[in-house]
mmCIF file as gemmi writes it, N, C-alpha and C atoms, coordinates in Angstrom:
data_model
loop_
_atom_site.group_PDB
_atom_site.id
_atom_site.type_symbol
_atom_site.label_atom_id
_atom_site.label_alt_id
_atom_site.label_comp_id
_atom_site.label_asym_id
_atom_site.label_entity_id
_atom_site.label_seq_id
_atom_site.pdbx_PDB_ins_code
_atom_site.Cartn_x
_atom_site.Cartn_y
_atom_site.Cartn_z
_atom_site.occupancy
_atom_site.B_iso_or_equiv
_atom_site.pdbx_formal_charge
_atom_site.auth_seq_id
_atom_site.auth_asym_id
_atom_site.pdbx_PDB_model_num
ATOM 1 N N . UNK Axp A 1 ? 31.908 -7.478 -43.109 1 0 ? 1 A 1
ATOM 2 C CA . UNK Axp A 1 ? 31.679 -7.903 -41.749 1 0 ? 1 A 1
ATOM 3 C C . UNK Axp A 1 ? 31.606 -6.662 -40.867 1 0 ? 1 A 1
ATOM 4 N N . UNK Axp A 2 ? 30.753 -6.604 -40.114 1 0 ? 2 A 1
ATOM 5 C CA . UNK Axp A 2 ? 30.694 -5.043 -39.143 1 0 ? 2 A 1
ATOM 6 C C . UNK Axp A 2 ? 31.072 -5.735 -37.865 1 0 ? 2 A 1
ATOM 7 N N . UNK Axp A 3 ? 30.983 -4.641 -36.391 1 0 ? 3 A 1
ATOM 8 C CA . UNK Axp A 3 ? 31.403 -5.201 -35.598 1 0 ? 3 A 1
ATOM 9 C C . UNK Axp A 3 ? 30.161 -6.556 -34.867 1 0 ? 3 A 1
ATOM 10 N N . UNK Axp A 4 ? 29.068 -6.432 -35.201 1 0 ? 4 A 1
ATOM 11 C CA . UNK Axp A 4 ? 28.049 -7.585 -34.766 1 0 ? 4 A 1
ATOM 12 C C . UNK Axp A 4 ? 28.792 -8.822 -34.815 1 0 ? 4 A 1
ATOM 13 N N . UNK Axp A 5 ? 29.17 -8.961 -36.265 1 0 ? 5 A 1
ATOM 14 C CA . UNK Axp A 5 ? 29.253 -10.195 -36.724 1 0 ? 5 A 1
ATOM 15 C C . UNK Axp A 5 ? 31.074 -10.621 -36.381 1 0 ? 5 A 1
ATOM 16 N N . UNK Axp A 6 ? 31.693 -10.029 -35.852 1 0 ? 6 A 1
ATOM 17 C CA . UNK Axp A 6 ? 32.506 -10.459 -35.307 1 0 ? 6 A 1
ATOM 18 C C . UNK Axp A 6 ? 32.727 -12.022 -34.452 1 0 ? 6 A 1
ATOM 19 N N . UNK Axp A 7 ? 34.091 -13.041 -34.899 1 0 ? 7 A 1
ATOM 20 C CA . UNK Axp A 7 ? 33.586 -13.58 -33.578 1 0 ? 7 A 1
ATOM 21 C C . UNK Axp A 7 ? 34.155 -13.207 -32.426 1 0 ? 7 A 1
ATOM 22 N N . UNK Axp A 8 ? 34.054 -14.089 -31.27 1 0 ? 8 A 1
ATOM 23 C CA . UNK Axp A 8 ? 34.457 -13.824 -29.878 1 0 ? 8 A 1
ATOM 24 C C . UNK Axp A 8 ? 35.553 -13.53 -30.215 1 0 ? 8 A 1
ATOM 25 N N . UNK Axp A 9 ? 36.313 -12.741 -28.488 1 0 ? 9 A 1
ATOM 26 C CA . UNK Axp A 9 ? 37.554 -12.954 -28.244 1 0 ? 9 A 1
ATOM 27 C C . UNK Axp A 9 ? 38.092 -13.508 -27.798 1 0 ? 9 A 1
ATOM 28 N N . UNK Axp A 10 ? 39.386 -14.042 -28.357 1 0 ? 10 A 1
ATOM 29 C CA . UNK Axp A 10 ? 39.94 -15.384 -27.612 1 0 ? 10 A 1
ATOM 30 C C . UNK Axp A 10 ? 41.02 -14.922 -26.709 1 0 ? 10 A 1
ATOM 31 N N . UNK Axp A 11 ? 40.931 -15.64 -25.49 1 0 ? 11 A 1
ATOM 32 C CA . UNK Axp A 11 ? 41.889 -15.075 -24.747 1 0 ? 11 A 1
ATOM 33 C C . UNK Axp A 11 ? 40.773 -14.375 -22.918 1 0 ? 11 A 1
ATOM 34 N N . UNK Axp A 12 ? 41.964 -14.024 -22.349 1 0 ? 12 A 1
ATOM 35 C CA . UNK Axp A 12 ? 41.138 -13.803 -20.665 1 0 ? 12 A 1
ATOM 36 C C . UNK Axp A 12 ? 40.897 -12.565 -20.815 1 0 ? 12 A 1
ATOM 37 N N . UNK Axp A 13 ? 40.246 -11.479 -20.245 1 0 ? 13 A 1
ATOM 38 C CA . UNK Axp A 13 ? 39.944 -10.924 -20.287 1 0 ? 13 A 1
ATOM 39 C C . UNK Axp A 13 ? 41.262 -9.144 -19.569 1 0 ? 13 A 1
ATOM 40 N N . UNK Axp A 14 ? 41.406 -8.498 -19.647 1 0 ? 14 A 1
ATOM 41 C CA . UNK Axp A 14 ? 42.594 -8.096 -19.032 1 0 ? 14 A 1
ATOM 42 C C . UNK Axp A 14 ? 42.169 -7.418 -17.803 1 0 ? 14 A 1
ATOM 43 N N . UNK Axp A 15 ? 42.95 -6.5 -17.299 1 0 ? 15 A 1
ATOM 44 C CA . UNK Axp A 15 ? 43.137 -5.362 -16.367 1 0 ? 15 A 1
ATOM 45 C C . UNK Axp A 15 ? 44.19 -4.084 -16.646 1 0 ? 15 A 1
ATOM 46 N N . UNK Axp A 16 ? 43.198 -3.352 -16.583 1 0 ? 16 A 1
ATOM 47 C CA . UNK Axp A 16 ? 44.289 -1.928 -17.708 1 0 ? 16 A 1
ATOM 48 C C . UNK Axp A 16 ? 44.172 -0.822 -16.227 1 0 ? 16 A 1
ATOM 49 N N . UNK Axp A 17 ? 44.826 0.046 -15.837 1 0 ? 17 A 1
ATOM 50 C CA . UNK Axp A 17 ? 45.041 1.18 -15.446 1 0 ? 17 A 1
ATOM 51 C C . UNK Axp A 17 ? 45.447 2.361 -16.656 1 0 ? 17 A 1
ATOM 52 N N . UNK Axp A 18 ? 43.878 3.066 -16.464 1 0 ? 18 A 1
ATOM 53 C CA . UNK Axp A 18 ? 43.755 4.144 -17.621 1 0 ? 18 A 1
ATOM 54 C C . UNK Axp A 18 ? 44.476 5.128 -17.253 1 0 ? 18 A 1
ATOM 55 N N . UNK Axp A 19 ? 45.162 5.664 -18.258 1 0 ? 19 A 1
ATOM 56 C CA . UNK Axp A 19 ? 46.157 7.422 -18.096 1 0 ? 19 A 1
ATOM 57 C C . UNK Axp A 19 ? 45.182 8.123 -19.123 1 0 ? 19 A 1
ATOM 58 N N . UNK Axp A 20 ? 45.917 9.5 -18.931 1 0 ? 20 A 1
ATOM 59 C CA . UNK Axp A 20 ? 45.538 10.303 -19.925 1 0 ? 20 A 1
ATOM 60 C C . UNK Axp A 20 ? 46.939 10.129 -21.227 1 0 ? 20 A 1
ATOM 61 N N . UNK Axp A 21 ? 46.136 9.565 -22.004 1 0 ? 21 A 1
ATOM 62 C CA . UNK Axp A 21 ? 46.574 9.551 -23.125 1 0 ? 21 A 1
ATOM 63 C C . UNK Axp A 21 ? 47.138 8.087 -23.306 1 0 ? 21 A 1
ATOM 64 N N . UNK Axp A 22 ? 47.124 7.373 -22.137 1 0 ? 22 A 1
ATOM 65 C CA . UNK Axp A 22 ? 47.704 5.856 -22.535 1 0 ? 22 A 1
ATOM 66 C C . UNK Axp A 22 ? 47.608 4.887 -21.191 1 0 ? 22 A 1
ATOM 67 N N . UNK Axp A 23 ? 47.406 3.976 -21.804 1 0 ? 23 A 1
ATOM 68 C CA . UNK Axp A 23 ? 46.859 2.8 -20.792 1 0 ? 23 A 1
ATOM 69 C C . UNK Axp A 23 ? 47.815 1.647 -20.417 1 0 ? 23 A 1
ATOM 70 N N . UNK Axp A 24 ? 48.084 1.182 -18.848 1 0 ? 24 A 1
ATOM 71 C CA . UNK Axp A 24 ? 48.894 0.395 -18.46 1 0 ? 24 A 1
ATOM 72 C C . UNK Axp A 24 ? 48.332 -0.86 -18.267 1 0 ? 24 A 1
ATOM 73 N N . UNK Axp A 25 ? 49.014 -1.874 -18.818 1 0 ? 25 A 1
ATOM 74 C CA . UNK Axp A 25 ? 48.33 -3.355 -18.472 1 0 ? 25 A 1
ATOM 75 C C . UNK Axp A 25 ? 48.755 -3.973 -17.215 1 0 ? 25 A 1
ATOM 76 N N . UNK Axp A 26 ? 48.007 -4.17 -16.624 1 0 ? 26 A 1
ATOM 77 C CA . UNK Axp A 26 ? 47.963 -4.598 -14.781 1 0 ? 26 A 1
ATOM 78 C C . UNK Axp A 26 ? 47.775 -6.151 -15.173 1 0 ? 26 A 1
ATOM 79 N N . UNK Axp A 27 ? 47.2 -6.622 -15.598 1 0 ? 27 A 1
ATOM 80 C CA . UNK Axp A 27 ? 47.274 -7.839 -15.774 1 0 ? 27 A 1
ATOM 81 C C . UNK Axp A 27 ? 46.511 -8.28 -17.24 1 0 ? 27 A 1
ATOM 82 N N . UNK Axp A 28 ? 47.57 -8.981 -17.577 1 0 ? 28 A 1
ATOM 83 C CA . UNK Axp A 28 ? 47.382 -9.351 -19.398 1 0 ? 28 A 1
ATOM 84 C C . UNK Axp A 28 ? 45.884 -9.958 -19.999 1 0 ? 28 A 1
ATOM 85 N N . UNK Axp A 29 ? 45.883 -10.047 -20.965 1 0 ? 29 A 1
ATOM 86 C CA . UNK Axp A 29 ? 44.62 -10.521 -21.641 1 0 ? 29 A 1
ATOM 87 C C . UNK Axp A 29 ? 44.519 -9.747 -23.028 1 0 ? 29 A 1
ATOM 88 N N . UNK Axp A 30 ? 43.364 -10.432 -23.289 1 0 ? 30 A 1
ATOM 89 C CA . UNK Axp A 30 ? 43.093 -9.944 -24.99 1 0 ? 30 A 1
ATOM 90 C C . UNK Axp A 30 ? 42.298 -8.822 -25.05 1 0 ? 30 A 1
ATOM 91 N N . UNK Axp A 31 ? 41.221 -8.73 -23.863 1 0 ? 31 A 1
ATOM 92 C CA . UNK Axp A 31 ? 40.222 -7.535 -24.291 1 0 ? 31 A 1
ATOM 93 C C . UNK Axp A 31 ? 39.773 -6.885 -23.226 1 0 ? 31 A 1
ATOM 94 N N . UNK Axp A 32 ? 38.963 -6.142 -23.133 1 0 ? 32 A 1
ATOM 95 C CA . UNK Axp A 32 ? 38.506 -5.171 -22.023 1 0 ? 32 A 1
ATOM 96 C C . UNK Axp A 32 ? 37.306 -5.274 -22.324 1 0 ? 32 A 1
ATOM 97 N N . UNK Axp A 33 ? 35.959 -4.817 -21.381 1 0 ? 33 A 1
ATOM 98 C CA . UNK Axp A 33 ? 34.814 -4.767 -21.513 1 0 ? 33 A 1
ATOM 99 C C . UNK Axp A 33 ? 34.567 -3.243 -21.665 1 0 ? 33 A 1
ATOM 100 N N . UNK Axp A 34 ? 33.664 -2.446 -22.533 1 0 ? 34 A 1
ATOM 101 C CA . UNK Axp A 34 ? 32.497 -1.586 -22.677 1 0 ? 34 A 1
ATOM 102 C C . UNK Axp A 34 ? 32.236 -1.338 -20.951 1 0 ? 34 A 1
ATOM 103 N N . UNK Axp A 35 ? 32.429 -0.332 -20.401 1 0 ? 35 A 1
ATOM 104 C CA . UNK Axp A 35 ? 31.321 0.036 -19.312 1 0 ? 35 A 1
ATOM 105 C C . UNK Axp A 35 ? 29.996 0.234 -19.425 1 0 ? 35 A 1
ATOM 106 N N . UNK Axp A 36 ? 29.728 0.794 -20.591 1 0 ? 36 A 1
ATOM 107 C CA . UNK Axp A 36 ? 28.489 0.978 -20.871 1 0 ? 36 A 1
ATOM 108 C C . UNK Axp A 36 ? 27.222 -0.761 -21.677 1 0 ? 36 A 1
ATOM 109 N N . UNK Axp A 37 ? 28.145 -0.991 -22.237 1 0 ? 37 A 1
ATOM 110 C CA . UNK Axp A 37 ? 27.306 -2.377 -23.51 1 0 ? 37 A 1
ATOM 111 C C . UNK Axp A 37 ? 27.859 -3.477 -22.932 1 0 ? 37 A 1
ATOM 112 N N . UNK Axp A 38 ? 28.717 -3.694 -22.336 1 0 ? 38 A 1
ATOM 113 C CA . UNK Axp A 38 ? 29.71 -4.604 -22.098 1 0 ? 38 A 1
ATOM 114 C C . UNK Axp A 38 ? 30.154 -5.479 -23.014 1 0 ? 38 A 1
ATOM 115 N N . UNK Axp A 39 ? 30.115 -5.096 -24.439 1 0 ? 39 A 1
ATOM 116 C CA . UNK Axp A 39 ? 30.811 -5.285 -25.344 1 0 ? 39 A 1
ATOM 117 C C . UNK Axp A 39 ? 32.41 -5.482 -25.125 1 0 ? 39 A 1
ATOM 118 N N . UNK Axp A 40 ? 33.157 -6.658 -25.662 1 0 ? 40 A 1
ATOM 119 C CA . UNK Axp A 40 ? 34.827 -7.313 -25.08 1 0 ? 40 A 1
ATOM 120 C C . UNK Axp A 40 ? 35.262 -5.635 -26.583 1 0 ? 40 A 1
ATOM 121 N N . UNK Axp A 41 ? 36.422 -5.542 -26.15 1 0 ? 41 A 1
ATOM 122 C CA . UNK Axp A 41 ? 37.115 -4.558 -26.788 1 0 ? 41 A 1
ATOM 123 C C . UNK Axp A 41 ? 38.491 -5.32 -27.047 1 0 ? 41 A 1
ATOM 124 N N . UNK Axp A 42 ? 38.829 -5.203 -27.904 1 0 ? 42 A 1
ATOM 125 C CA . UNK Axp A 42 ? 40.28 -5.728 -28.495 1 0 ? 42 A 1
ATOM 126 C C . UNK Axp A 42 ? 41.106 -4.777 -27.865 1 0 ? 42 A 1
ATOM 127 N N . UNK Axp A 43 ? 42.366 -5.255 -26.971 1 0 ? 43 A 1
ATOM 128 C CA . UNK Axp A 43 ? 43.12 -4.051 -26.653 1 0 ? 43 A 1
ATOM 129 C C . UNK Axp A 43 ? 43.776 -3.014 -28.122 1 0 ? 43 A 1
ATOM 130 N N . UNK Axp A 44 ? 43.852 -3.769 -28.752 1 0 ? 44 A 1
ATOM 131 C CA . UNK Axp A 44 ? 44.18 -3.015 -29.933 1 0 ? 44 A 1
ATOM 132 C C . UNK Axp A 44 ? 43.297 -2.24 -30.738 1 0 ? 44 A 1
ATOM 133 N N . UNK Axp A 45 ? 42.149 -1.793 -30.101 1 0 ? 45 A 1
ATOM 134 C CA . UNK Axp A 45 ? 40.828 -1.528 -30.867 1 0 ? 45 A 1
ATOM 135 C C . UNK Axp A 45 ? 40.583 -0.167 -29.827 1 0 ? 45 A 1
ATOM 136 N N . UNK Axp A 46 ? 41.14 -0.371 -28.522 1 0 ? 46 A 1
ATOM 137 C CA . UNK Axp A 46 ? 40.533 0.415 -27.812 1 0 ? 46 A 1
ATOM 138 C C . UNK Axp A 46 ? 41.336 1.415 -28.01 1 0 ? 46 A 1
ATOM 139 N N . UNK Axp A 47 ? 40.252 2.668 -27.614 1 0 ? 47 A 1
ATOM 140 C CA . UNK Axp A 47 ? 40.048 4.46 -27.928 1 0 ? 47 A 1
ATOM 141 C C . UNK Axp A 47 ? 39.7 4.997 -27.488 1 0 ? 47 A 1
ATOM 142 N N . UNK Axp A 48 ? 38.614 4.802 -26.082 1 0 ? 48 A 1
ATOM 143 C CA . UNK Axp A 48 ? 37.906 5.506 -25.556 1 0 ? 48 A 1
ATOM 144 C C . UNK Axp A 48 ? 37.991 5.153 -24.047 1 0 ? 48 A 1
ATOM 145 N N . UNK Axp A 49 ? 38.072 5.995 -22.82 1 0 ? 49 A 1
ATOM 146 C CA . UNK Axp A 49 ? 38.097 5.416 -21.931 1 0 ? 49 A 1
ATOM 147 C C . UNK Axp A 49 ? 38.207 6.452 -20.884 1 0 ? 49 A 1
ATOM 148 N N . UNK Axp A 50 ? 38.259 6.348 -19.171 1 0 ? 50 A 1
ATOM 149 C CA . UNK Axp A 50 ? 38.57 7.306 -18.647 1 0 ? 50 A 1
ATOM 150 C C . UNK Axp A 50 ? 39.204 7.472 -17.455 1 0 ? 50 A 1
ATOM 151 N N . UNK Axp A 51 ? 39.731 8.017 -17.443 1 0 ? 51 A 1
ATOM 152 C CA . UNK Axp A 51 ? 40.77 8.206 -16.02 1 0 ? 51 A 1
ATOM 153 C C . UNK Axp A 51 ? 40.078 8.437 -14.938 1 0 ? 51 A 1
ATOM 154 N N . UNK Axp A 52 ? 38.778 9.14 -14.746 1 0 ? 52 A 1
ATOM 155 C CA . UNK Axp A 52 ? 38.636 9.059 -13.982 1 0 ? 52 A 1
ATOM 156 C C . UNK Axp A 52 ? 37.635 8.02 -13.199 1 0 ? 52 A 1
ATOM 157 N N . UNK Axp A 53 ? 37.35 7.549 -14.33 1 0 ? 53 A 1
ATOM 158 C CA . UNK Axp A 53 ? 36.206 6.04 -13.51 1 0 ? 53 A 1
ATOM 159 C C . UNK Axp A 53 ? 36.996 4.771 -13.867 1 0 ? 53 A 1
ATOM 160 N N . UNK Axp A 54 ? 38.102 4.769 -14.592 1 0 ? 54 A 1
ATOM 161 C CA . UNK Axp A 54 ? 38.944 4.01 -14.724 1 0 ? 54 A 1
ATOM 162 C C . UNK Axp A 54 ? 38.39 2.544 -15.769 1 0 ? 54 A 1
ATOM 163 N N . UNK Axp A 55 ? 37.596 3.593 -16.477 1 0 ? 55 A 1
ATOM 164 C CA . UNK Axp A 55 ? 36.419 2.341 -17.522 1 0 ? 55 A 1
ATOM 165 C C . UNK Axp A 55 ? 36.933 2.571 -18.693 1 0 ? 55 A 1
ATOM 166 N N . UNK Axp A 56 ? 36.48 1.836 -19.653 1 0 ? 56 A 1
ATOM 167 C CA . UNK Axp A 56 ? 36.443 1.303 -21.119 1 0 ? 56 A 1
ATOM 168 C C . UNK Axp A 56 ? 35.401 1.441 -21.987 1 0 ? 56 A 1
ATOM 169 N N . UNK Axp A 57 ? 35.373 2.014 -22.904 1 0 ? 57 A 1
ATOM 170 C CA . UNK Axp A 57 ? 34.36 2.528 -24.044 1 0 ? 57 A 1
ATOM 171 C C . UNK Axp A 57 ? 34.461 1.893 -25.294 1 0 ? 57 A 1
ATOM 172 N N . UNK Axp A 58 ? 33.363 1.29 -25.818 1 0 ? 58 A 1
ATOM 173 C CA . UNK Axp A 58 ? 33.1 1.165 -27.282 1 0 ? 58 A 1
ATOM 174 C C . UNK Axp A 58 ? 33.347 1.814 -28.317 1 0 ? 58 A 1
ATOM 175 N N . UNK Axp A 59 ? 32.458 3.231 -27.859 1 0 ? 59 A 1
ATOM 176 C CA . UNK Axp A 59 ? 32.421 4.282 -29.25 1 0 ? 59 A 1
ATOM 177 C C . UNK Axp A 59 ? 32.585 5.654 -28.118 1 0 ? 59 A 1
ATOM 178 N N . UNK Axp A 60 ? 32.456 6.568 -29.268 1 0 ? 60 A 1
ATOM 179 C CA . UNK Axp A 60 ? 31.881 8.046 -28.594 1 0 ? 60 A 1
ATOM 180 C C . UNK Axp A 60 ? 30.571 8.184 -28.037 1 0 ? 60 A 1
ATOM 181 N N . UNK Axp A 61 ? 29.697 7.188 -28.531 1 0 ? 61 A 1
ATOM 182 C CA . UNK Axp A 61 ? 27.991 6.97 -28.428 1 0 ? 61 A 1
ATOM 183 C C . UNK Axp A 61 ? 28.373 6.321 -26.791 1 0 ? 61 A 1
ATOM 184 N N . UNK Axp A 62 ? 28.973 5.213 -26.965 1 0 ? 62 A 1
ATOM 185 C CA . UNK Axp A 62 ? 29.139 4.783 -25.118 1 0 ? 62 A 1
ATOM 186 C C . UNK Axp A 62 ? 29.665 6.112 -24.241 1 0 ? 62 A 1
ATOM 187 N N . UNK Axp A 63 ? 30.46 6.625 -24.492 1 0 ? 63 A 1
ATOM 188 C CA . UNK Axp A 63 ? 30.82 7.184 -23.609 1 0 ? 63 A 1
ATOM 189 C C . UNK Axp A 63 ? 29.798 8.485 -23.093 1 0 ? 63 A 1
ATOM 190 N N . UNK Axp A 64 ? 29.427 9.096 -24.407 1 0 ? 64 A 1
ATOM 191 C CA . UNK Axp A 64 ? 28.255 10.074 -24.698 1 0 ? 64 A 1
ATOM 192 C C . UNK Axp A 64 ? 26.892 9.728 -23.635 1 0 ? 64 A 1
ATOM 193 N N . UNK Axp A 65 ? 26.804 8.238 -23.477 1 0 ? 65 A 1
ATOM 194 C CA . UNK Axp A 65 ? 25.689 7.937 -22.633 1 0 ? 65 A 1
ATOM 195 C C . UNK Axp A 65 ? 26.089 7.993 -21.167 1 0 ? 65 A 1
ATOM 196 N N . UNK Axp A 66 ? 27.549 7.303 -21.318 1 0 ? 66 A 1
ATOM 197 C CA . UNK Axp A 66 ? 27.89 7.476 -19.536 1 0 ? 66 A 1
ATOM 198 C C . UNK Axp A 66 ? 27.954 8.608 -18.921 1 0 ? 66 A 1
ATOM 199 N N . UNK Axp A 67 ? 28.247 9.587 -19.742 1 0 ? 67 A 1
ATOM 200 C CA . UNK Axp A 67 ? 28.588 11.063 -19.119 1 0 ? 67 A 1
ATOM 201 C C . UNK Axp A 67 ? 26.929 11.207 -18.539 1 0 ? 67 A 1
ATOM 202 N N . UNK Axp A 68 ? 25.79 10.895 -19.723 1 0 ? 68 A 1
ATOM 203 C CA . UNK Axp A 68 ? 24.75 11.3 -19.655 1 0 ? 68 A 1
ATOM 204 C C . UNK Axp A 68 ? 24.037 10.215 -18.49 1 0 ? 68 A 1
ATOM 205 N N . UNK Axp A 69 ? 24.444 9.999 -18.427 1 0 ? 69 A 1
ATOM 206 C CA . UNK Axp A 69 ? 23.649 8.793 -16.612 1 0 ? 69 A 1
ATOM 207 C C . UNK Axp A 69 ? 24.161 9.724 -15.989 1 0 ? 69 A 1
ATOM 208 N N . UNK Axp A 70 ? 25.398 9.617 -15.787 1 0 ? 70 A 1
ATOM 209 C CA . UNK Axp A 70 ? 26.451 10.588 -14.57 1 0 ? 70 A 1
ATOM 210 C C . UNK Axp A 70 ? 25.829 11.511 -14.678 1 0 ? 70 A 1
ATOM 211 N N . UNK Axp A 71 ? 25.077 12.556 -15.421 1 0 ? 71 A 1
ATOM 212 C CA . UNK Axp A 71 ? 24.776 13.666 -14.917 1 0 ? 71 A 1
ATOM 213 C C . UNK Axp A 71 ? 25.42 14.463 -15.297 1 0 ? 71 A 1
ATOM 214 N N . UNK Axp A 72 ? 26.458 14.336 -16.45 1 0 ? 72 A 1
ATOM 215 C CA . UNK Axp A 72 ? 27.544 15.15 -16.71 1 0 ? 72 A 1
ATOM 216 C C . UNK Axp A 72 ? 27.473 16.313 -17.973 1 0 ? 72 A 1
ATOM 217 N N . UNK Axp A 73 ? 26.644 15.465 -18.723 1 0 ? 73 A 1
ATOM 218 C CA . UNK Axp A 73 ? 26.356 15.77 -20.567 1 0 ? 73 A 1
ATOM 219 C C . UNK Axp A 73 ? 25.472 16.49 -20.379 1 0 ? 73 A 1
């Protein structure tokens, strides 16, 4: 099974306040969205993210693109 074929996530969706190096739950839930794909993220899955836009990443490839909109990469 890869991540496509996953099913949904069950559960509301959360609210995290990103740190460096670790993330606070503001209000509970099962998953977070992708800034970039808007792909749901398992809080337990998530790895990527950023303090300073205060978003949520898929992969290194998501984040790799956001820098690269921003102007950053």
């Amino acid at each position: 099974m890869n991540i496509s074929e996953r099913p949904p996530v069950p559960g509301p969706e959360a609210t995290l306040d990103y740190g460096h190096g670790e993330f606070r739950v503001v209000r509970p839930g099962a998953f977070v969205r992708c800034a970039v794909t808007g792909a749901p993220i398992r809080l337990e899955e998530l790895r990527y993210w950023s303090v300073d836009w205060q978003e949520a990443y898929a992969s290194p490839e998501a984040v790799q693109l956001r820098l690269r909109r921003a102007g950053r990469a």
